[in-house]
C-alpha positions as CSV (number, residue, x, y, z in Angstrom):
1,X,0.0,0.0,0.0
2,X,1.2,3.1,-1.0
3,X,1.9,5.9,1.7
4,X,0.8,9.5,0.8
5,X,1.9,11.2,3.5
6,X,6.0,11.7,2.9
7,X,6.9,12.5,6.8
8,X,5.6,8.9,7.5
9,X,6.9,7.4,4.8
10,X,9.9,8.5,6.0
11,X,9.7,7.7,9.2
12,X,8.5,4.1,8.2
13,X,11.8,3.6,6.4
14,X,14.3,4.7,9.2
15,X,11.9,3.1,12.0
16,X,11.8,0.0,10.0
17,X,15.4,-0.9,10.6
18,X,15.9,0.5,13.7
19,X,13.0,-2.0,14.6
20,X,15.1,-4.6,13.3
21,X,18.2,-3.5,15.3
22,X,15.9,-3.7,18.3
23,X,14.5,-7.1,17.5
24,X,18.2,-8.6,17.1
25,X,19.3,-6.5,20.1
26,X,16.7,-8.1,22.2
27,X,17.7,-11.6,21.0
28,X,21.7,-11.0,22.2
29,X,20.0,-9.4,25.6
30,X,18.2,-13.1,26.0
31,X,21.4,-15.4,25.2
32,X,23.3,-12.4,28.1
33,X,20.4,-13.1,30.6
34,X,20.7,-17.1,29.9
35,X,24.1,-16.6,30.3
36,X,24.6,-14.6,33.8
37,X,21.7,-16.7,34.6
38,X,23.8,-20.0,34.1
39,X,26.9,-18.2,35.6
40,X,25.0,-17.5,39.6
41,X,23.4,-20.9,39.5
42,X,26.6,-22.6,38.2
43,X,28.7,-20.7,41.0
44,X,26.0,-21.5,43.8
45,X,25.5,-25.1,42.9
46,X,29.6,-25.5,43.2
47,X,29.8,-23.2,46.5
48,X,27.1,-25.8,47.6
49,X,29.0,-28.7,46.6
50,X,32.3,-27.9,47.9
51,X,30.6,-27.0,51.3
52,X,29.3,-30.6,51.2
53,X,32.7,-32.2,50.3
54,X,34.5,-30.3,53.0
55,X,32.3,-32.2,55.8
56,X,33.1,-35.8,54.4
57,X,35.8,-37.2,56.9
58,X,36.6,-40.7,57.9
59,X,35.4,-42.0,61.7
60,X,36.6,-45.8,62.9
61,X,38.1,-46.2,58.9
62,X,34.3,-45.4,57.8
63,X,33.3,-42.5,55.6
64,X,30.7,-40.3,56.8
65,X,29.3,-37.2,55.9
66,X,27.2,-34.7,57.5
67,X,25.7,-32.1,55.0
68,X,25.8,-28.6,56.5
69,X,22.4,-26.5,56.6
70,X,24.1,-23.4,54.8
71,X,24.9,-25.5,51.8
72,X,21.2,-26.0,51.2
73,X,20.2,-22.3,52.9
74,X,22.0,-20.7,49.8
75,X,19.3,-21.9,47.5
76,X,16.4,-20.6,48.8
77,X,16.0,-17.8,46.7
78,X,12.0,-17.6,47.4
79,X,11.0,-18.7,43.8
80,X,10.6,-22.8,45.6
81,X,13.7,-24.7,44.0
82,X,14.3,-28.1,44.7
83,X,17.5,-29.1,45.7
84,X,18.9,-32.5,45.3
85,X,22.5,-34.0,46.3
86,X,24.3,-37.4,45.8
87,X,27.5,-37.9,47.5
88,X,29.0,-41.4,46.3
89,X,32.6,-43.0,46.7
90,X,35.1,-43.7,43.8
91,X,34.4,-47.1,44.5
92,X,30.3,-46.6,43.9
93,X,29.3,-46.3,47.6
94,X,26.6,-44.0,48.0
95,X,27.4,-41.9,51.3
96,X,24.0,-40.1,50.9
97,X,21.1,-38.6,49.2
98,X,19.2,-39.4,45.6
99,X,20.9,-43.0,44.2
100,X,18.9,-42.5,40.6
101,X,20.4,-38.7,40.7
102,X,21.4,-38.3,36.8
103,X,25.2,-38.7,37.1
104,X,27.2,-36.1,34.7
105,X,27.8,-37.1,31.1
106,X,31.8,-36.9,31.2
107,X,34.8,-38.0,33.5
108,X,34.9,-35.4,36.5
109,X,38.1,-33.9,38.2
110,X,39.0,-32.3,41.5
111,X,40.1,-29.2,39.5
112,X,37.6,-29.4,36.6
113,X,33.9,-29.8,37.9
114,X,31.7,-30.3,35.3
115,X,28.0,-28.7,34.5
116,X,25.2,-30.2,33.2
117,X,21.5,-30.3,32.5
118,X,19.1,-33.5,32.3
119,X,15.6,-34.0,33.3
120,X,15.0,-35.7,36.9
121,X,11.3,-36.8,38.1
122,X,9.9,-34.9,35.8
123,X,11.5,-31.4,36.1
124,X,14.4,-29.7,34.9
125,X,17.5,-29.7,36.8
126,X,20.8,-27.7,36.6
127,X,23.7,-29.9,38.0
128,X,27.5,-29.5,38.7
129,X,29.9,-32.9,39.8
130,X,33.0,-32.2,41.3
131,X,35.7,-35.2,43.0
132,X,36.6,-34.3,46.8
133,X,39.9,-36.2,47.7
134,X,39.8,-37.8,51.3
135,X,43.2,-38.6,52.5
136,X,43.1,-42.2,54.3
137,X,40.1,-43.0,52.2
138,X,42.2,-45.4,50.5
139,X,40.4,-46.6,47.5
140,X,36.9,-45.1,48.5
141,X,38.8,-41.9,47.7
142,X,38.4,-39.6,45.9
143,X,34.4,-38.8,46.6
144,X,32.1,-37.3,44.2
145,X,29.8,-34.9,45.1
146,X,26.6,-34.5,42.6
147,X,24.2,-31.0,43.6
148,X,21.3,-29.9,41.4
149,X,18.8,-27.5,41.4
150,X,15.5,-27.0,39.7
151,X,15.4,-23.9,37.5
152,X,12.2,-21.9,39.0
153,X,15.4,-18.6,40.4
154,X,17.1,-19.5,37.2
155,X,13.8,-18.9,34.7
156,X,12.8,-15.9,37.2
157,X,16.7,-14.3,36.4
158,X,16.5,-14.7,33.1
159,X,13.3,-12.8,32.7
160,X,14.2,-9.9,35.2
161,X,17.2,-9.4,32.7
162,X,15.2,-9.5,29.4
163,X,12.4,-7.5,30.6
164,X,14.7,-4.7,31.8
165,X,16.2,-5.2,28.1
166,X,13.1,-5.2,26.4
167,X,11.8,-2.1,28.2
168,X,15.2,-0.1,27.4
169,X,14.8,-1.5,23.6
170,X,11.3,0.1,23.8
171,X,12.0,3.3,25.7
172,X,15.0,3.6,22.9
173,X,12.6,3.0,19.9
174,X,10.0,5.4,20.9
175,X,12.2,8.3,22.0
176,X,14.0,7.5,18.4
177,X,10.5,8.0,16.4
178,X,9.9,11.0,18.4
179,X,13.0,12.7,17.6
180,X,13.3,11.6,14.3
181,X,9.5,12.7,13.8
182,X,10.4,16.3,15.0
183,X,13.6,16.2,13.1
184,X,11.5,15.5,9.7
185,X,8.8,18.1,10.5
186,X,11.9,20.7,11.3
187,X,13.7,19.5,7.9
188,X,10.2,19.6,5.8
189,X,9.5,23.1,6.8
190,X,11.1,25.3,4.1
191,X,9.6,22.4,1.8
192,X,6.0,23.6,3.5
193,X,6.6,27.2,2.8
194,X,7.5,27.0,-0.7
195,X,4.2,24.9,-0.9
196,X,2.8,28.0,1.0
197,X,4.3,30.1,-1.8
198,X,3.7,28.2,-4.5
199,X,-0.5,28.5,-3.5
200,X,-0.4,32.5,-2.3
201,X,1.1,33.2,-6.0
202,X,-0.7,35.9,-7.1
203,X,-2.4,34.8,-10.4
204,X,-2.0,38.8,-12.0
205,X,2.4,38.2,-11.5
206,X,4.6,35.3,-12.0
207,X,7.6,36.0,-10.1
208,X,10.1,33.7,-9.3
209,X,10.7,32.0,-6.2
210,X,14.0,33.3,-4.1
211,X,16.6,30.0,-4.1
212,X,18.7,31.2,-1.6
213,X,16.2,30.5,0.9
214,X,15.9,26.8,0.9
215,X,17.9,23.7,1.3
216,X,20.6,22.7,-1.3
217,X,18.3,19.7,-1.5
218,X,15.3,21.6,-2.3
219,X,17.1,24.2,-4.9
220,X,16.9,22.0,-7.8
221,X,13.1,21.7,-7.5
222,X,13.0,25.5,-6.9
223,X,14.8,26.2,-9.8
224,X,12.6,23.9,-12.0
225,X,9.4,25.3,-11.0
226,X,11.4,28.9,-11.7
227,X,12.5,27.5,-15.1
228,X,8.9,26.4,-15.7
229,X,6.9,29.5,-14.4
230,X,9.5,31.2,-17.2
231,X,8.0,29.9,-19.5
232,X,4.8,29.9,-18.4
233,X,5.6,33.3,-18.5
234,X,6.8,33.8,-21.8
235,X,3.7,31.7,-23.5
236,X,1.4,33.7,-21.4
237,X,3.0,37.0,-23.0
238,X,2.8,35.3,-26.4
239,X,-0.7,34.4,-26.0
240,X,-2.1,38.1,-25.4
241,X,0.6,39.4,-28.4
242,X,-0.9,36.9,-30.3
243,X,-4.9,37.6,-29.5
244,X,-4.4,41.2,-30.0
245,X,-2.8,41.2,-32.7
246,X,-5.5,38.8,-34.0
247,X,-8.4,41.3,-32.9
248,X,-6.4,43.8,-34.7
249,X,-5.9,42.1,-37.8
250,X,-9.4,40.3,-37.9
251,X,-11.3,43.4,-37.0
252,X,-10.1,45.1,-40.7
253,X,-11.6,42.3,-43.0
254,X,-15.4,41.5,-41.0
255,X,-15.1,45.7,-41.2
256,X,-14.7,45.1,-45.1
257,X,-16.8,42.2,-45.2
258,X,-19.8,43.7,-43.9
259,X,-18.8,46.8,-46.5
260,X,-19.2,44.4,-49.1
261,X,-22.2,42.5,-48.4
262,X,-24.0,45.7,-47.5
263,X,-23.1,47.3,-50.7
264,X,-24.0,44.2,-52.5
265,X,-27.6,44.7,-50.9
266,X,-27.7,48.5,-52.2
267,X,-26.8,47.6,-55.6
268,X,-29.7,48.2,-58.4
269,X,-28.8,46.6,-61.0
270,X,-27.4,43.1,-61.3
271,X,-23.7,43.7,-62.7
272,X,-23.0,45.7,-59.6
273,X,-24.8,43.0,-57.2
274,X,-22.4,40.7,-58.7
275,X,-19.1,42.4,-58.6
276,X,-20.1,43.1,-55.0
277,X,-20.6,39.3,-54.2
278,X,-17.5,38.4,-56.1
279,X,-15.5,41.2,-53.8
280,X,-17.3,39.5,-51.2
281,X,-16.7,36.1,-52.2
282,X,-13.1,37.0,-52.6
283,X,-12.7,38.6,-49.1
284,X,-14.2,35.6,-47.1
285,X,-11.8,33.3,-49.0
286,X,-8.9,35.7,-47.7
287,X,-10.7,35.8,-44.4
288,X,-10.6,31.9,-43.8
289,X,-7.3,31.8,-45.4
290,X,-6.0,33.5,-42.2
291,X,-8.1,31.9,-39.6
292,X,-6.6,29.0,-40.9
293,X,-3.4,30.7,-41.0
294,X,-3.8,32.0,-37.5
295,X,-5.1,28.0,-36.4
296,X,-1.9,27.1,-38.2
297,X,0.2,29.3,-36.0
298,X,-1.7,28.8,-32.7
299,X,-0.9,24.6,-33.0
300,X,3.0,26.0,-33.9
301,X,3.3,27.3,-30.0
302,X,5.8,26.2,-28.3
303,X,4.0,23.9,-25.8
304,X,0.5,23.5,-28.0
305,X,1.4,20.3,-29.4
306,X,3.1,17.2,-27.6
307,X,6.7,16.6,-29.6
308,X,6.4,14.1,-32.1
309,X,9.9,13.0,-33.4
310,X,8.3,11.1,-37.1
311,X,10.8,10.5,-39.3
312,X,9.5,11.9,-42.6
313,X,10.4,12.2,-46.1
314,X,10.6,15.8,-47.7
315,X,10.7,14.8,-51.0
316,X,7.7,12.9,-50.9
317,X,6.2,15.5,-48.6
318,X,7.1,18.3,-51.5
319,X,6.0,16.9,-54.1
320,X,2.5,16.5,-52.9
321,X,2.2,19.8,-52.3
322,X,3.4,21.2,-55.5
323,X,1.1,18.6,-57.1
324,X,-1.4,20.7,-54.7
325,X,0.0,23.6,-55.9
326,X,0.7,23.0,-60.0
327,X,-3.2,24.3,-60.5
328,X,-3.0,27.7,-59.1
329,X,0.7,28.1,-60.9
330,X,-1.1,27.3,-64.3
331,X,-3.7,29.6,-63.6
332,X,-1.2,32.7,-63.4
333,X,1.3,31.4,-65.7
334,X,3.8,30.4,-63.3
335,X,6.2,27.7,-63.7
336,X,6.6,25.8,-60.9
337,X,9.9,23.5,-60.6
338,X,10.6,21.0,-58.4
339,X,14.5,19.5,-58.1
340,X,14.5,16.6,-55.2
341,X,18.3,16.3,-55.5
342,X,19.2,13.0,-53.9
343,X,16.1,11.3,-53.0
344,X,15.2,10.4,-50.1
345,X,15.9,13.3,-47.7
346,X,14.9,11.9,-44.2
347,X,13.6,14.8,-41.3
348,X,12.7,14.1,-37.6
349,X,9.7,16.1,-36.7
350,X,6.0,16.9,-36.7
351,X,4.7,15.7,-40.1
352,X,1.5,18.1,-40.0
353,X,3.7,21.0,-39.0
354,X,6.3,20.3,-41.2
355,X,3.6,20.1,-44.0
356,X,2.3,23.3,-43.3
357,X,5.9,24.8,-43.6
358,X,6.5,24.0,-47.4
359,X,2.8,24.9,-47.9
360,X,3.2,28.4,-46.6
361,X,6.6,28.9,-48.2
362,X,5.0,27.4,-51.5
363,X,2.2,29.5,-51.3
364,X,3.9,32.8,-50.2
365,X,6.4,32.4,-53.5
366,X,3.4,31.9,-55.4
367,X,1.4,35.0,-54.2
368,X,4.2,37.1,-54.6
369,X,5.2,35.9,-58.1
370,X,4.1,37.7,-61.2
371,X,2.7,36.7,-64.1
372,X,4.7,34.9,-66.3
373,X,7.2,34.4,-63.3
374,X,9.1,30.9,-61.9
375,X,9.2,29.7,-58.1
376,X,12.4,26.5,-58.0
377,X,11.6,24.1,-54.9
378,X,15.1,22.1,-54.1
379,X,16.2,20.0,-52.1
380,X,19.7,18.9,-51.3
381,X,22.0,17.4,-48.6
382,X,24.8,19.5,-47.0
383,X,26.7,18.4,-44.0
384,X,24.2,16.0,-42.1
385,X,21.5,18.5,-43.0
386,X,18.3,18.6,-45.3
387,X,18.2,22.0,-47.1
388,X,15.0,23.0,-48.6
389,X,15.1,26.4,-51.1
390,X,12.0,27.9,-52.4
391,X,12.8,30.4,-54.6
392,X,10.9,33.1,-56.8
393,X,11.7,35.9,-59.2
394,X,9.3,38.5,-57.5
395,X,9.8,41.4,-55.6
396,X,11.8,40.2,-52.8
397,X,12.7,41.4,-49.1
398,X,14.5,44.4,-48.9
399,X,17.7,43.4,-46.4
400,X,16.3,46.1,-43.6
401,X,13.0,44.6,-43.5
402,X,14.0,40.7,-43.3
403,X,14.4,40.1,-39.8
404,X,10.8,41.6,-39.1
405,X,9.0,40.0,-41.9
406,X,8.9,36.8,-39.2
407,X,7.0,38.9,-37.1
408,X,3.1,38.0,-36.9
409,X,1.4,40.1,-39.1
410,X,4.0,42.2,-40.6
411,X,3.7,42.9,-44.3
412,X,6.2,44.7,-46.3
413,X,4.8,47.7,-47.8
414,X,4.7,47.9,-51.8
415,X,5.5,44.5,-52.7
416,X,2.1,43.4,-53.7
417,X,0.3,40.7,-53.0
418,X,-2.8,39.5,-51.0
419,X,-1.0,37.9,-48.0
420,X,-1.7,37.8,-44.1
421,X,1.2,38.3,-43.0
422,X,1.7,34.9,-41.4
423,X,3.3,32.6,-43.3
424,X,7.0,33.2,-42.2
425,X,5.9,33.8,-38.6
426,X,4.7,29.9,-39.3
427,X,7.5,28.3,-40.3
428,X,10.3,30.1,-38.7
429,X,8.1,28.7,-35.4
430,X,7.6,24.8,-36.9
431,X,11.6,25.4,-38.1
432,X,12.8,26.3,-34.4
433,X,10.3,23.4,-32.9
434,X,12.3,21.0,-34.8
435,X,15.7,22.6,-34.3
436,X,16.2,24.0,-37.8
437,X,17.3,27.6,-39.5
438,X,15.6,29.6,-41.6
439,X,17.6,32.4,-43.7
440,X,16.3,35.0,-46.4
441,X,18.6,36.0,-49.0
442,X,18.3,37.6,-52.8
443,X,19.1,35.7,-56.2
444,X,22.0,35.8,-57.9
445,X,20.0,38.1,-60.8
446,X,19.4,40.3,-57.9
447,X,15.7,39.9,-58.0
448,X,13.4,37.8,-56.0
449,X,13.7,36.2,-52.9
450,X,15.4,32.8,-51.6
451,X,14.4,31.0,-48.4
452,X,16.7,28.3,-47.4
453,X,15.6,25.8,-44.4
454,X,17.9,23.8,-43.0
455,X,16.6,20.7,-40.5
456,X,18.9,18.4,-39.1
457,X,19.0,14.7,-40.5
458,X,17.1,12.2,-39.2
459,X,19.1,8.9,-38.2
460,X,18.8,6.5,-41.0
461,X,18.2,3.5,-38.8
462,X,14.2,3.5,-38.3
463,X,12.0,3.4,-41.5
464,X,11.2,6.7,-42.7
465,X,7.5,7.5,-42.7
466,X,5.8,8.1,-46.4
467,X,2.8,10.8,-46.1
């Protein structure tokens, strides 16, 4: 399940060990407690059997043995042990206590006594053996002394020491969360008041956030939402260039529209009702030939359309839009040429966008051509690059004016034509989308006007795309 909230998500992941750490500390407190428990029974069951040895002596050449009360005293530890001794001779008399005492598992030494556990009458018993020489004993000598105890004291140890273990383990983990749970709220709090800033951002500005103010951490992120609010910013100011320029520009033709339709309602006889409604005519085809332009332009944005890297072919894109194109050339005498150089010539990009290039720089050559005149569509390859030329023998771009005439809307004055004054504010944006250049330059006859596009080449590995 996924956590939303990122303080306890956090907190989840550095509890989680430390958890873990506890858990395996608590394990190592239980094999200490077992331990020390093992070590105070082990060194009372041994002070008792020593006590016990130290009263065997030898009366009239018989071995007898009286067991001293302390040696039994020293168990009673309140938690009811048992206590259970077998004293028996080298030779296997028994001098007193349990015969069917469980006897320890290995050979047993004077210096060595030897601990054990085994299961006597049904309970659990801790055990040492230890040999007790007896000088005179002769071969009953030496003695071995056998002492066991049940383990209620040793259980009742062993969980005093893991409880006080367990409680510090707890105490530990709970005073961790706490202070790691303040340390995280502390640490998020510049992260809360950019949030803070980020939703009291007046809707009228957008300023950037200060960076200097945050964590190194959180400066990256700062700086992206900057970058982005930039251009948020610089769309935003495009946008209301863009709509007033359009209510400028589309204001002057409804204005002559409505001119024409009202003259062509006044008009008495019939030849001047229908050069009215051909004007008209006329003007609405102009008029939808920039909305579309202006569509054209608006899906150009920077940030409209989602990038689409299609690998396309310009020659076969060309030449179906000079086929498009050969009727309106035959209608005014044009001749329109077409050189595809070495075919194919393979683009990364948007295929609509890139379309709508070659059809505004096709149709701005035409428009501007005379009678009579020529537009030349090339294409060639030139340093990893596919250059597109579309040139005409009209009146051209004088040098001063060609840096503005890729502003929306801006016409040259005197040059003729019926244009909108968006068709290179079109492709120089669908030419910068896909990385390109676009450059204006003059003939070699000196008149006209050459556009040259450059856009990089697509890698030759994937199939190119036929449109």
């Amino acid at each position: 399940m996924r956590i939303r909230s990122l303080r306890v998500h956090l907190l989840c992941w550095l509890l989680a060990p430390l958890a873990g750490v506890v858990m395996i500390n608590i394990f190592n407190s239980y094999q200490a407690a077992t331990n020390t428990a093992n070590m105070v029974a082990d060194r009372t069951l041994l002070a008792s059997a020593t006590d016990i040895a130290e009263e065997v002596f030898i009366t009239d050449g018989v071995l007898d043995v009286q067991v001293p009360p302390a040696a039994i005293e020293m168990f009673n530890t309140g938690h009811g042990d048992l206590v259970f001794i077998n004293l028996q001779t080298h030779d296997g008399q028994l001098l007193t206590g349990y015969p069917d005492l469980p006897q320890p598992p290995g050979p047993v030494s004077a210096a060595h006594p030897v601990y054990y556990q085994s299961i006597y009458r049904g309970r659990d018993l801790r055990l040492v053996a230890v040999n007790h020489p007896i000088v005179g004993a002769g071969p009953a000598s030496p003695v071995t002394v056998v002492v066991g105890q049940t383990l209620n004291s040793h259980a009742e140890l062993v969980n005093d020491l893991l409880r006080n273990a367990i409680n510090q383990q707890l105490i530990l983990l709970i005073v961790s969360g706490v202070l790691v749970f303040i340390g995280f709220s502390r640490g998020l709090a510049p992260l809360m008041r950019l949030r803070d800033a980020v939703l009291d951002d007046r809707h009228d500005t957008i300023e950037p956030f200060p960076v200097t103010t945050v964590q190194t951490e959180l400066r990256p992120l700062v700086e992206a939402l900057n970058q982005y609010k930039g251009r948020v910013q610089m769309q935003m100011a495009a946008q209301n260039r863009f709509i007033a320029n359009a209510a400028h520009q589309i204001k002057t033709p409804l204005t002559l529209l409505a001119t024409q339709a009202a003259f062509a309602q006044r008009a008495k006889n019939k030849t001047d009702r229908q050069d009215a409604l051909n004007a008209l005519q006329k003007g609405v085809q102009q008029f939808a030939h920039m909305v579309n332009q202006l569509l054209t332009l608006s899906r150009a944005e920077p940030g409209v359309r989602r990038p689409r890297h299609e690998q396309i072919d310009l020659t076969v894109v060309a030449r179906e839009i000079l086929e498009d194109f050969a009727p309106v050339a035959l209608l005014h005498d044009i001749d329109l040429g077409f050189d595809p150089g070495e075919s194919p010539q393979i683009v990364a990009g948007d295929t609509t966008m890139l379309r709508e290039m070659i059809v505004n720089l096709v149709d701005n050559a035409l428009r501007y051509t005379p009678v009579g005149g020529a537009v030349m569509v090339t294409l060639s390859h030139q340093d990893e690059a596919c250059v597109l030329v579309v040139a005409d023998n009209g009146p051209g771009i004088p040098p001063e004016e060609r840096t503005r005439v890729f502003e929306r809307f801006y016409r040259v004055v005197g040059n003729g034509g019926e244009g909108s004054g968006l068709g290179l504010a079109i492709v120089r944006e669908v030419v910068s989308t896909a990385d390109g250049t676009v450059a204006l330059d003059t003939p070699p006859n000196g008149s006209g006007l050459v556009v040259t596009v450059r856009l990089p080449e697509a890698p030759a590995d994937p199939p190119a795309r036929s449109v």
